[in-house]
C-alpha positions as CSV (number, residue, x, y, z in Angstrom):
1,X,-49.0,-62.2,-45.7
2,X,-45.5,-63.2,-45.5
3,X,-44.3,-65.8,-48.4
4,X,-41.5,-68.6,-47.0
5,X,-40.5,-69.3,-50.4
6,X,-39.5,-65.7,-50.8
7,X,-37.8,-65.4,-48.0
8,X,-35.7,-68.6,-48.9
9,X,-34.8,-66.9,-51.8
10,X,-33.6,-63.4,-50.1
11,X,-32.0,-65.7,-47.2
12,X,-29.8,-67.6,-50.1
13,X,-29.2,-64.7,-51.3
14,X,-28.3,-62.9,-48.0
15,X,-26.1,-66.0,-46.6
16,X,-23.7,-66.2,-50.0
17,X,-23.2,-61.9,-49.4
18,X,-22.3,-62.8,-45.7
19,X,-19.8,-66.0,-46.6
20,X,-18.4,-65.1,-50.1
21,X,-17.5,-68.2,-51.0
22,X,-19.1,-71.4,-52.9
23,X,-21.2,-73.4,-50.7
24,X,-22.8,-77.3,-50.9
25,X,-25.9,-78.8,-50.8
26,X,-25.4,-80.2,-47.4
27,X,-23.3,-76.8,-46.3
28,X,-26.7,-74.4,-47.4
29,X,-29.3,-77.1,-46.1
30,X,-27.6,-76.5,-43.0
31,X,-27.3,-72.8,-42.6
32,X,-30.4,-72.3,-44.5
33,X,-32.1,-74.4,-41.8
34,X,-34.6,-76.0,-44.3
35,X,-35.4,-79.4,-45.7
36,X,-32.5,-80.5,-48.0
37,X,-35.7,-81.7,-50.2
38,X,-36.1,-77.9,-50.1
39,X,-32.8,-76.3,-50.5
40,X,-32.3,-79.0,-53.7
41,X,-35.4,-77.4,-55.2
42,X,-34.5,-74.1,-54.7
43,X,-31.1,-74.2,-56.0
44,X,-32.4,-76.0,-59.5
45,X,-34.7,-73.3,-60.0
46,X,-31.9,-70.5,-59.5
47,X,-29.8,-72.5,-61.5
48,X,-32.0,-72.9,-64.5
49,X,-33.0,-69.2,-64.2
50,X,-29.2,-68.4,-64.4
51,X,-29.0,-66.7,-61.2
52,X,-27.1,-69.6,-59.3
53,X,-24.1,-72.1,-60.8
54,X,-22.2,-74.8,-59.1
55,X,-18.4,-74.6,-59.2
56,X,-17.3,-78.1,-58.9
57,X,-13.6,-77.6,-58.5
58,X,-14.2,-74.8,-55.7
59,X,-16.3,-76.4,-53.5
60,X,-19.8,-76.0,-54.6
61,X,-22.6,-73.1,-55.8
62,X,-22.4,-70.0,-56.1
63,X,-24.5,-66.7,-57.0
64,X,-23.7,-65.6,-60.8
65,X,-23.2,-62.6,-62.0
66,X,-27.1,-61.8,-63.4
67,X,-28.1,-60.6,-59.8
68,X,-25.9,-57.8,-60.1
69,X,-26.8,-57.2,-64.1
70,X,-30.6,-57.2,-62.6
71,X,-29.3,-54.6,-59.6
72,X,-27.9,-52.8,-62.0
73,X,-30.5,-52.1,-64.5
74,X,-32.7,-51.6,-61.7
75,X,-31.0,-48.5,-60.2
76,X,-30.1,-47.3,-63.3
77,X,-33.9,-45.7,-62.6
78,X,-34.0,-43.8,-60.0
79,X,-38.2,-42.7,-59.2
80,X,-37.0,-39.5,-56.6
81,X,-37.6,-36.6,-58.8
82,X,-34.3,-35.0,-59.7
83,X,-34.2,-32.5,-57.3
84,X,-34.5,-34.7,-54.3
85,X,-30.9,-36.0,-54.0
86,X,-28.7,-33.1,-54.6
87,X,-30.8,-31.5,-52.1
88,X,-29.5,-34.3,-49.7
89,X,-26.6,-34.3,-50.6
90,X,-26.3,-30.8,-49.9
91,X,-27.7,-31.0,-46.4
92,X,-25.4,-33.7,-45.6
93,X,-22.3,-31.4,-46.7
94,X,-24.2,-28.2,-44.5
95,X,-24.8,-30.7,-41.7
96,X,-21.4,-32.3,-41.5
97,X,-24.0,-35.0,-40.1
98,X,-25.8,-38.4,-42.0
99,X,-28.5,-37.9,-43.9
100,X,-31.2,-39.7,-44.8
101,X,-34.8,-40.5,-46.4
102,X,-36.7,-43.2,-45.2
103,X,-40.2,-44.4,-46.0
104,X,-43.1,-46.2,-44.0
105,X,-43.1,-50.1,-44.5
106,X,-45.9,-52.0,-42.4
107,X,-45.0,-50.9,-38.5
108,X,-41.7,-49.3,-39.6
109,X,-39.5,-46.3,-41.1
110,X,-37.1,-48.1,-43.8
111,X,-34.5,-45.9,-45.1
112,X,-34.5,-45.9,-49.0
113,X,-31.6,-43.6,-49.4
114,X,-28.0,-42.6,-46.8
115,X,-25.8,-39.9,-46.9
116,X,-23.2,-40.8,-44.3
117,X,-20.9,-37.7,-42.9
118,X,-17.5,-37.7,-43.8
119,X,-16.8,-37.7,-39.5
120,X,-14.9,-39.9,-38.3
121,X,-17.2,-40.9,-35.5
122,X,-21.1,-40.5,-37.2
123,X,-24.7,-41.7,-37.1
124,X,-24.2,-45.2,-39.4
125,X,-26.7,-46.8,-41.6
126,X,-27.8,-49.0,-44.3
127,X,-30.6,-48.4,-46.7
128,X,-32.7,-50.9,-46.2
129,X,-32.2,-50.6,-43.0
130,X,-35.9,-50.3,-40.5
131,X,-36.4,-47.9,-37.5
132,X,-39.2,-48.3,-35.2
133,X,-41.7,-45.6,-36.0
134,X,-42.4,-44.7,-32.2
135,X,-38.6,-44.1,-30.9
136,X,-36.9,-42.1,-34.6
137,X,-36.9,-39.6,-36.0
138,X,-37.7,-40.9,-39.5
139,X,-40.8,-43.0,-38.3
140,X,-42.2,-39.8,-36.1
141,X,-41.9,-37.6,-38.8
142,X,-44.0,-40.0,-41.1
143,X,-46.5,-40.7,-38.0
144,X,-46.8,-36.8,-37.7
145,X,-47.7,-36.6,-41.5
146,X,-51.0,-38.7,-41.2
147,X,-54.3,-37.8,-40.1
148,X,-55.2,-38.3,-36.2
149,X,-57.4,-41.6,-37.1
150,X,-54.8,-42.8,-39.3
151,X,-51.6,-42.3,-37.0
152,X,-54.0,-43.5,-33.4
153,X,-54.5,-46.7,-36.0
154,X,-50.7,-46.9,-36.5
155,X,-49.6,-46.5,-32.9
156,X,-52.2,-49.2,-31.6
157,X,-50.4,-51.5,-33.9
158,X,-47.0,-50.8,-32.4
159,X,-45.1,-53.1,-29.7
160,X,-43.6,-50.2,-27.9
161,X,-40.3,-51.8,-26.3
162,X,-38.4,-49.3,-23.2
163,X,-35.0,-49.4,-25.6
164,X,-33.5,-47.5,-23.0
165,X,-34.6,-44.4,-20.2
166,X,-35.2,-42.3,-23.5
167,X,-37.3,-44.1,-25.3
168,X,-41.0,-43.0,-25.4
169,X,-43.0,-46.3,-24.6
170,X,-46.0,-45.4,-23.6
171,X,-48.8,-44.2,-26.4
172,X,-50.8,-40.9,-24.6
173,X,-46.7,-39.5,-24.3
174,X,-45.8,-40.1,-27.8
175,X,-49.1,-38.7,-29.1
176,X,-48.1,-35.9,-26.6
177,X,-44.7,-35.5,-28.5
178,X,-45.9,-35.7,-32.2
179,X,-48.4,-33.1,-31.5
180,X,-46.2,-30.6,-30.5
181,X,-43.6,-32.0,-33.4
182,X,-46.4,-30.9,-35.5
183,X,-46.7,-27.7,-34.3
184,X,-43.5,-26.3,-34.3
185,X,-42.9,-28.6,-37.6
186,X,-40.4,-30.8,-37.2
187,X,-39.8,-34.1,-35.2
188,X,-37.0,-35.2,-32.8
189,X,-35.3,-38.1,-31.2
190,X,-32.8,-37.9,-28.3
191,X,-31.0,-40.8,-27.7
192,X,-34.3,-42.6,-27.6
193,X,-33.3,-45.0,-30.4
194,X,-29.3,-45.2,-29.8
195,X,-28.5,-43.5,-26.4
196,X,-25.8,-41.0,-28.1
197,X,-27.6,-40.6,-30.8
198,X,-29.8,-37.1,-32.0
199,X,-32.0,-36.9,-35.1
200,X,-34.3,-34.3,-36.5
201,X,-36.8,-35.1,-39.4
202,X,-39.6,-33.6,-41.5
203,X,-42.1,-35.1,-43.5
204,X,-41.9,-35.0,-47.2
205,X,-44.7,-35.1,-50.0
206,X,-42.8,-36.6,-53.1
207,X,-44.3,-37.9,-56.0
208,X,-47.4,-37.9,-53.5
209,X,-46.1,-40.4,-51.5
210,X,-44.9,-39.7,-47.6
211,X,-41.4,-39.6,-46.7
212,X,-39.0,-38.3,-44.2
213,X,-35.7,-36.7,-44.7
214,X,-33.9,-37.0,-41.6
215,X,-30.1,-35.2,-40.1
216,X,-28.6,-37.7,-37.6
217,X,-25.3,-37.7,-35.5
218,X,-23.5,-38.0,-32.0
219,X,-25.7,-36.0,-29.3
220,X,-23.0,-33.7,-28.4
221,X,-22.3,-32.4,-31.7
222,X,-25.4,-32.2,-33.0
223,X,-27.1,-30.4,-29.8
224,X,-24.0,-27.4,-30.1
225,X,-25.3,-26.9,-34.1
226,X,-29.5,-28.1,-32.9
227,X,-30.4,-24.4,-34.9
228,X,-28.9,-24.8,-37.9
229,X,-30.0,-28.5,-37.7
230,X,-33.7,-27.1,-37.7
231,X,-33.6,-24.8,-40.5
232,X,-32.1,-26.9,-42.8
233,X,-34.7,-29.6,-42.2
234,X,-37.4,-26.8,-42.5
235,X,-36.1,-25.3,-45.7
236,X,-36.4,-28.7,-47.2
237,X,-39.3,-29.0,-46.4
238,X,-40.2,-25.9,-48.0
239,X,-38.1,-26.8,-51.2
240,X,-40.4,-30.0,-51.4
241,X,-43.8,-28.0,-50.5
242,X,-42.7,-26.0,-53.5
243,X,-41.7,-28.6,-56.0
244,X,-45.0,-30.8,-55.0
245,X,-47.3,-27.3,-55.9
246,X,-45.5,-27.1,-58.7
247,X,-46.3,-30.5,-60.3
């Protein structure tokens, strides 16, 4: 169930990181695209919790600085057990390539952490930012990991969109594809996402919850190291089964 009132918060919120600058009541009832009844309401409330003030000589509100004390604190605490992010971090320096750990959210692979390549030209991401589950790397990988009733229950959810000539779009070929990712243990994507894109990924079991760690770059570089690619996905996948058996 989706809550508008939430995402009226996240969208103020969204809006003054995109403008960077104080904004008016008329000004945010416009871009905001609600009620100015609504957007007056909204604004009090941040206001009196101290998240929002209005600067009167400079034009109108803007966010304080308690959203970023509240970031702050929150990320101080990192849940990943300690291992997990050096061991990305590492993969990324072996690589040479983005790395990444994403997480199933409804229908989708979200990425909750990004280790982008120091290359010049390399795969780009935010965390935070969602990958459909059918045409990545990150969301077959975490397909893969279920059982054959729960993944069949996740693919008839899906809207399978032809992204482009790579993109598996029909449901019998990508059940085709993560059985045989499942065999050989690993999961791929060839430009079926982002044409010039390649991506390996292997499910993890971390703090018994299902994620994917996933190496992503330019086809053409990544296809002349694919080997090395696949081990180092498959050794942390062993470095995970081994941590998880040890808990």
């Amino acid at each position: 169930m989706s809550v508008p009132a939430a995402h009226r918060v996240f969208d103020l919120i969204e809006l003054f990181a995109k403008r960077r600058h104080p904004m008016s009541l008329t000004t945010l009832t416009k871009e905001l695209k609600i009620p100015s009844s609504s957007c007056h309401g909204l604004i009090q409330t941040l206001e009196k919790r101290g998240y929002l003030v209005n600067l009167k000589d400079q034009g109108g509100y803007y966010l304080t600085k308690r959203l970023k004390h509240d970031t702050d604190l929150i990320f101080t605490f990192n849940p990943l057990p300690n291992w997990i992010i050096p061991a990305l971090e590492n993969m990324r320096d072996v690589a040479d390539e983005t790395v990444l750990l994403a997480r199933l959210v409804n229908t989708n692979a979200v990425y909750v952490e990004v280790f982008e390549s120091a290359q010049s030209i390399r795969y780009i991401a935010q965390v935070g930012d969602l990958r459909p589950l059918y045409a990545s790397a990150a969301g077959k990988a975490l397909l893969g990991a279920k059982n054959d009733e729960a993944c069949n229950a996740l693919i008839a959810q899906l809207r399978m969109d032809q992204r482009n000539p790579n993109t598996i779009a029909d449901p019998a070929q990508l059940r085709c594809d993560l059985t045989r990712s499942r065999q050989r243990g690993w999961y791929c994507t060839k430009g079926e996402f982002l044409p010039d894109v390649t991506a390996l990924a292997v499910p993890l079991k971390i703090n018994d919850e299902t994620y994917s760690a996933v190496i992503a770059g330019p086809s053409e570089r990544m296809q002349r190291r694919f080997d090395m690619h696949v081990e180092l996905v498959l050794n942390l996948l062993e470095h995970a089964q081994l941590n998880q058996s040890h808990k």
